[in-house]
C-alpha positions as CSV (number, residue, x, y, z in Angstrom):
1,X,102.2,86.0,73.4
2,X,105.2,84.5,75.3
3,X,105.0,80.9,74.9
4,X,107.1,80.6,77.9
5,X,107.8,82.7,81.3
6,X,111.4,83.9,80.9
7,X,113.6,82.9,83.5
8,X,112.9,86.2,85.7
9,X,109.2,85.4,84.8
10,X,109.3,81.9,86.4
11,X,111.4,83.1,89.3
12,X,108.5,85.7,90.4
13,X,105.6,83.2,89.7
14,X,107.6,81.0,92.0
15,X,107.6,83.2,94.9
16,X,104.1,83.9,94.2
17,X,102.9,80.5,94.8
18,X,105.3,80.8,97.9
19,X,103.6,83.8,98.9
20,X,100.4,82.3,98.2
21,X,100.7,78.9,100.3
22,X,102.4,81.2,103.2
23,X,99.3,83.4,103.3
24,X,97.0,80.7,103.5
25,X,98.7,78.5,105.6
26,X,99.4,75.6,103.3
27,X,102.0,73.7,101.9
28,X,101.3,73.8,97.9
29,X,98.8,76.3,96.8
30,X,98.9,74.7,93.2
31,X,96.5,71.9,94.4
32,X,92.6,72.7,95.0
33,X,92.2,73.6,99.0
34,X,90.2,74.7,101.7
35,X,90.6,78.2,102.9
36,X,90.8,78.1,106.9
37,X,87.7,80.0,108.1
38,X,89.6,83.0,109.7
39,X,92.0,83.4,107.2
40,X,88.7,83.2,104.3
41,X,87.3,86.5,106.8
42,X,90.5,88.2,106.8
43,X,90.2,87.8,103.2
44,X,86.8,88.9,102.6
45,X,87.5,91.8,105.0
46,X,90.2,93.0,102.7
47,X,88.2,92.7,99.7
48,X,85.6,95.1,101.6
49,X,88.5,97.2,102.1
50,X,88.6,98.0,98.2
51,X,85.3,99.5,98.1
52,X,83.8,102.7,100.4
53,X,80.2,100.8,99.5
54,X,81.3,97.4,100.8
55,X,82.5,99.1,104.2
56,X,79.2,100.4,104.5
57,X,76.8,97.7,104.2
58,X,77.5,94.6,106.0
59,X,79.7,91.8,104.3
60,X,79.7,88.7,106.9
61,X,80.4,84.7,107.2
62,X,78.0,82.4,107.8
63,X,77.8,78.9,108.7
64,X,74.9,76.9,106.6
65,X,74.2,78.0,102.6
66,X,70.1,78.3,103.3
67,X,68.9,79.6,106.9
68,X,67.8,82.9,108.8
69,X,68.6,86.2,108.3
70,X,71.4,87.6,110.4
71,X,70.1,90.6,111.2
72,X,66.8,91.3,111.3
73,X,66.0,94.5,113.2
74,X,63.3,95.5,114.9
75,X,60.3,96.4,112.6
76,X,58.4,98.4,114.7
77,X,57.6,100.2,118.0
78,X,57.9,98.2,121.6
79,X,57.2,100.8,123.7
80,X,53.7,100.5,125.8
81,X,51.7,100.0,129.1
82,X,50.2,97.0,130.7
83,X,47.6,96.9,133.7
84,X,49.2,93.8,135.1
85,X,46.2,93.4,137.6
86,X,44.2,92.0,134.4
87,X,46.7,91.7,131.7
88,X,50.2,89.8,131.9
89,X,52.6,91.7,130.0
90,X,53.4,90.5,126.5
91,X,56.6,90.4,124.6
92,X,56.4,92.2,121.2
93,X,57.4,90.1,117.9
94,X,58.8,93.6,115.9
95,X,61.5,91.6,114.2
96,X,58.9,88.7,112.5
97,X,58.7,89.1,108.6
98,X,57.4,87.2,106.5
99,X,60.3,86.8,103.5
100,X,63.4,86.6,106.7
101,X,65.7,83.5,104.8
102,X,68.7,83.7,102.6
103,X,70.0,81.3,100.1
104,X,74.2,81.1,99.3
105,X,75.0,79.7,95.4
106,X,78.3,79.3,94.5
107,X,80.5,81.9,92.8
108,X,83.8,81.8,91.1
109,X,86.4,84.3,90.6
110,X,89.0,82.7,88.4
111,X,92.1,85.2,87.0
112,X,94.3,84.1,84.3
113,X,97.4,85.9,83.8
114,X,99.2,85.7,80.5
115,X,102.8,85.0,80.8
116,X,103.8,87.8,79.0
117,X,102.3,90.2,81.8
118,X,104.1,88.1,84.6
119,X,107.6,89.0,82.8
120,X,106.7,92.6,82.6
121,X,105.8,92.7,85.9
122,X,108.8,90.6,87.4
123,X,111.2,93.2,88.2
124,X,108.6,94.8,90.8
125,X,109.8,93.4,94.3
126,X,105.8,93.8,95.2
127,X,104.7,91.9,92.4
128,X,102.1,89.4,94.9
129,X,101.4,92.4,96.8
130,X,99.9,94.6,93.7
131,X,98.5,91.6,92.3
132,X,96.6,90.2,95.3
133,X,95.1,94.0,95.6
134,X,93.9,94.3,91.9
135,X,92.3,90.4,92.1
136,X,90.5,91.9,95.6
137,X,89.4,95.1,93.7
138,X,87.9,93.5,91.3
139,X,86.1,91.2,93.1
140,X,84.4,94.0,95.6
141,X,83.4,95.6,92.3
142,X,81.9,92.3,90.6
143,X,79.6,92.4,94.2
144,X,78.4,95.5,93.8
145,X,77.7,94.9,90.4
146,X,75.9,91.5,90.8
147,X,74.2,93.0,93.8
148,X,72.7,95.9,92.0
149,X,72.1,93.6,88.4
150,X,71.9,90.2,89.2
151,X,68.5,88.8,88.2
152,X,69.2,85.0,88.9
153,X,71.7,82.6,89.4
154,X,72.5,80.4,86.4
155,X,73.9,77.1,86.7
156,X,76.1,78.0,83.5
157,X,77.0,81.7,83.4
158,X,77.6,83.8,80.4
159,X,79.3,87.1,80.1
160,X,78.9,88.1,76.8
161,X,75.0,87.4,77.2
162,X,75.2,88.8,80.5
163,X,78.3,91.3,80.8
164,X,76.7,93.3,84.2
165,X,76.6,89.7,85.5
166,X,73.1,89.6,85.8
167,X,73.6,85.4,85.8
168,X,75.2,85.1,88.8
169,X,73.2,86.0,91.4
170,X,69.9,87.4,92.5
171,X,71.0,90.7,93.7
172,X,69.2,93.2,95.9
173,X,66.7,95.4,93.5
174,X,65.8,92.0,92.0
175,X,64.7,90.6,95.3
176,X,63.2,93.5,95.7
177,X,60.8,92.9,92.8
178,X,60.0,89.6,93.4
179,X,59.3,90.1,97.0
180,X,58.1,93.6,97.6
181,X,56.4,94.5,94.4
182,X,54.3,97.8,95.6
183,X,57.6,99.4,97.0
184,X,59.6,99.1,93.4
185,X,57.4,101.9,90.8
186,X,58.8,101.2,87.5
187,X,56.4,103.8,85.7
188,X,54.2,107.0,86.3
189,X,51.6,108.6,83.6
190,X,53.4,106.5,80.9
191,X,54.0,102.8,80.6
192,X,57.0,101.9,81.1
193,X,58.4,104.7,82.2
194,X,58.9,107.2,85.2
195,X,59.3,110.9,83.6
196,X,61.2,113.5,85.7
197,X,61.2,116.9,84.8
198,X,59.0,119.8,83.8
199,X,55.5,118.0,82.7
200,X,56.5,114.4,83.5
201,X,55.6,112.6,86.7
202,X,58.1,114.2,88.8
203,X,59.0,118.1,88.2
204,X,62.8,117.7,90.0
205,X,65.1,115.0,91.9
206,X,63.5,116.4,95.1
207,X,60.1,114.9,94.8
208,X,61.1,112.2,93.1
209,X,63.4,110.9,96.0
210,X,60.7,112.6,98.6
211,X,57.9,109.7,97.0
212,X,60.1,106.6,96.7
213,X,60.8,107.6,101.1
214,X,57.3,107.7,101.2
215,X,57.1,103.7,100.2
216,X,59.2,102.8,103.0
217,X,56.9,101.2,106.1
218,X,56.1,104.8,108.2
219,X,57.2,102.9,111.3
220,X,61.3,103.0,109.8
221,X,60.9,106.1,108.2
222,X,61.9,108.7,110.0
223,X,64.6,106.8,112.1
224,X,67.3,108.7,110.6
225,X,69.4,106.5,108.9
226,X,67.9,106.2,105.5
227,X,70.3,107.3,102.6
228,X,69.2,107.8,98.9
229,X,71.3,105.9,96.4
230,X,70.4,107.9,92.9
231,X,71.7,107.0,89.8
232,X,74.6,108.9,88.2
233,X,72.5,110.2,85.1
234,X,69.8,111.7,87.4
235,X,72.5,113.2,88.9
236,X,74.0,114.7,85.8
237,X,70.9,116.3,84.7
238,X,70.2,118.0,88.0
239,X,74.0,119.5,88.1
240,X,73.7,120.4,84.7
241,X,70.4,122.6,85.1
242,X,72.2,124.2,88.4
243,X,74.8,125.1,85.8
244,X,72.6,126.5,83.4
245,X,71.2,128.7,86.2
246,X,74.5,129.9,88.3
247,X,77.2,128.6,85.9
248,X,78.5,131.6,84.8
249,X,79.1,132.7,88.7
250,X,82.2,131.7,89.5
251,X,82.0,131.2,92.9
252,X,78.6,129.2,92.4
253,X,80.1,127.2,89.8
254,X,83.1,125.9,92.3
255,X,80.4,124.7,95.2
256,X,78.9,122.9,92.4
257,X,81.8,121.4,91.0
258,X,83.0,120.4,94.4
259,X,79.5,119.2,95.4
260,X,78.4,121.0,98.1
261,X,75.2,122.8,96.5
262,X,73.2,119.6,96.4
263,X,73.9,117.3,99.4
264,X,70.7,116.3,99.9
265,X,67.8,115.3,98.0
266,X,64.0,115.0,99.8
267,X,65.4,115.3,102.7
268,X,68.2,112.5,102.1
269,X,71.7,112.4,102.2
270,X,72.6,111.1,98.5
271,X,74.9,109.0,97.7
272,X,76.5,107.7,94.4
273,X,77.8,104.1,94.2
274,X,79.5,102.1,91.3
275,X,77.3,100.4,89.2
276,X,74.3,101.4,90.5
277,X,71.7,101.8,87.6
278,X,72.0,105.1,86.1
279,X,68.3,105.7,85.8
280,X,66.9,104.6,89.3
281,X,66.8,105.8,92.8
282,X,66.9,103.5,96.0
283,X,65.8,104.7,99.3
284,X,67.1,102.5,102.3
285,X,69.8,102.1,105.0
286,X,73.6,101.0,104.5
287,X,73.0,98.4,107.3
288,X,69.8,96.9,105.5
289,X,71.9,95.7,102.5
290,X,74.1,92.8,103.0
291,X,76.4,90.3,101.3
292,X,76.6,86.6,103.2
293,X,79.5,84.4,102.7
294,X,79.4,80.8,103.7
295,X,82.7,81.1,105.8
296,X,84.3,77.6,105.5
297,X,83.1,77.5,101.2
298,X,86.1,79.4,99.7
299,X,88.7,77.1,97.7
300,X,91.8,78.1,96.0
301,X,93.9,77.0,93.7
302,X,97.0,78.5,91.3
303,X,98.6,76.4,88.4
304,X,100.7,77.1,85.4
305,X,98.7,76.1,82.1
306,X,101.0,75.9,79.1
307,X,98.5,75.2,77.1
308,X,97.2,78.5,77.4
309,X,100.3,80.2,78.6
310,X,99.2,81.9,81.2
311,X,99.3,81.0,85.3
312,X,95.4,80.4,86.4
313,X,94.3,81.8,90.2
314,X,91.2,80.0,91.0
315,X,88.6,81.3,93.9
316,X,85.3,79.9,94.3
317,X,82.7,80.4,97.5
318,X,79.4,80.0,98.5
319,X,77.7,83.7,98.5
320,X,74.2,85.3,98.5
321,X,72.9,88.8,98.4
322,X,70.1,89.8,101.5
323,X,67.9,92.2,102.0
324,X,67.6,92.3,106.2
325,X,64.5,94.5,106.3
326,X,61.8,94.3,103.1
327,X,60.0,97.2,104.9
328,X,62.5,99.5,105.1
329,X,63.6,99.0,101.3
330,X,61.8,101.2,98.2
331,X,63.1,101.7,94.8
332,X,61.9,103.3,92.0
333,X,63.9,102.6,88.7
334,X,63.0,102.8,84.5
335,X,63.1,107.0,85.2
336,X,63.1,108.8,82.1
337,X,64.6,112.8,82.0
338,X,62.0,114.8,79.6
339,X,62.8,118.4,78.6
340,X,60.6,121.1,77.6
């Protein structure tokens, strides 16, 4: 490891702090400060910008660390008659729910990078470009992670204990289990366990994502947005049987292969998404997940630590993973593949 950055080496970190004060508006970005509210969104929008997930859902700033849910829609149907010669008319409360707060915890994204990698990547012109992109791809894929494995939010955090991050923060399916308990089935016949395939609880991905729809509140149900998010090794097992069957057609093998045979499961479109568990399915909307951001939380800093020799990129914000409708969430998860 280079004990020192070589003269091109500190001539690129140099414009990077330059690029990195510039971008943010201040004069030294090796001392801790405050990212400017607008320029923290801009950031956060280009960090949803990495991930075809994170455009999906909603990713938003908000002002306090603990309050109401953003958006809360309307839970059921407001739609009716009223003899106003004996009745006055009376306004519906669809949107009240019983679990409708959030809670932000602080979160830190901190990047070291070696200065041996600097002076390799010195002679690229872009060098703050590409490395700003990688830091922001990384982070939209640590949310998606903590969102779908978070189980609390430790005050000391440990990745080798915890490598899916499942310290960080309470994510969605674990809210989901805390709060919403009889619309998460985490086994069938069999403790433990929910067996798909011939003889278990579920005879094919069809029913199985048809039953966890059918834990959904009947009032969201059918308003046809719901999306099932299945788990890539549920997937993999009901490709593989449709190759067992019309593999060895050509033709039917390319729709498979280009995955157009199986766009929809019970009714659903299905979807795959990084890091979702590879034994569960979710049933819900894209616009019923979010990801809040206190807007005014996110600090910054970037030094040059020869004692570890290596430049250090420091991020920390307030953030918090939300749920905006319990009713129109279900989940079924532990699923087990059994084969004749």
């Amino acid at each position: 490891m280079s004990k020192t950055l070589s003269a091109l080496g500190a001539k690129m970190y140099a414009k990077l702090q330059l690029a990195i004060a510039e971008s943010y508006g201040v004069e030294l970005s090796t001392k801790m400060f405050s990212v400017e509210p607008s320029i923290a969104q801009e950031l956060n929008d280009a960090i949803t910008a990495k991930s075809d997930f994170l455009e999906r859902i909603n990713v938003i700033g908000v002002t306090e660390i603990k309050g109401e849910k953003v958006f809360i829609g309307v839970s059921g149907p407001v739609t009716g008659r009223t003899d106003t010669k004996t009745t006055d008319r009376e306004a519906k409360d669809a949107s009240a729910l019983d679990n409708s707060t959030y809670e932000l915890h602080s979160t830190e994204s901190d990047v070291g990078l070696p200065y041996a990698k600097i002076d390799a990547w010195a002679k690229f012109p872009e060098f703050h470009q590409k490395y700003s992109a990688a830091v922001q791809k990384q982070i939209a894929l640590d949310r998606i992670m903590v969102g779908f494995h978070g189980t609390h939010a430790a005050k000391q955090t440990d990745i080798t204990e915890y490598p899916l991050l499942q310290d960080v923060n309470k994510g969605w399916l674990q809210q989901a289990r805390e709060q919403i308990p009889a619309q998460v089935l985490k086994q069938g016949k069999e403790a433990g366990k929910v067996t798909l395939g011939e003889g278990g609880d579920y005879a094919n991905l069809d029913a199985l994502v048809h039953d966890t729809k059918q834990m959904v509140d009947e009032r969201l149900r059918d308003g046809g947005d719901l999306v099932a998010i299945i788990g890539t090794d549920l997937l993999a097992h009901d490709k593989a049987k449709l190759y067992s069957k019309q593999g060895d057609t050509p033709t039917e093998k390319e729709r498979i292969e280009e995955a157009q045979v199986i766009a929809t499961y019970g009714g659903l479109p299905a979807f795959t998404v990084p890091f979702f568990p590879v034994n569960a399915v979710l049933v819900t909307s894209f616009d019923n997940l979010s990801i809040y951001h206190q807007d005014s939380s996110w600090r910054k800093q970037t030094i040059d630590n020869p004692k570890r020799s290596r430049v250090e990129d420091y991020n920390s914000r307030n953030e918090g993973y939300v749920i905006e409708q319990l009713e129109k969430f279900a989940l079924t998860e532990n699923v087990e593949v059994v084969t004749a």
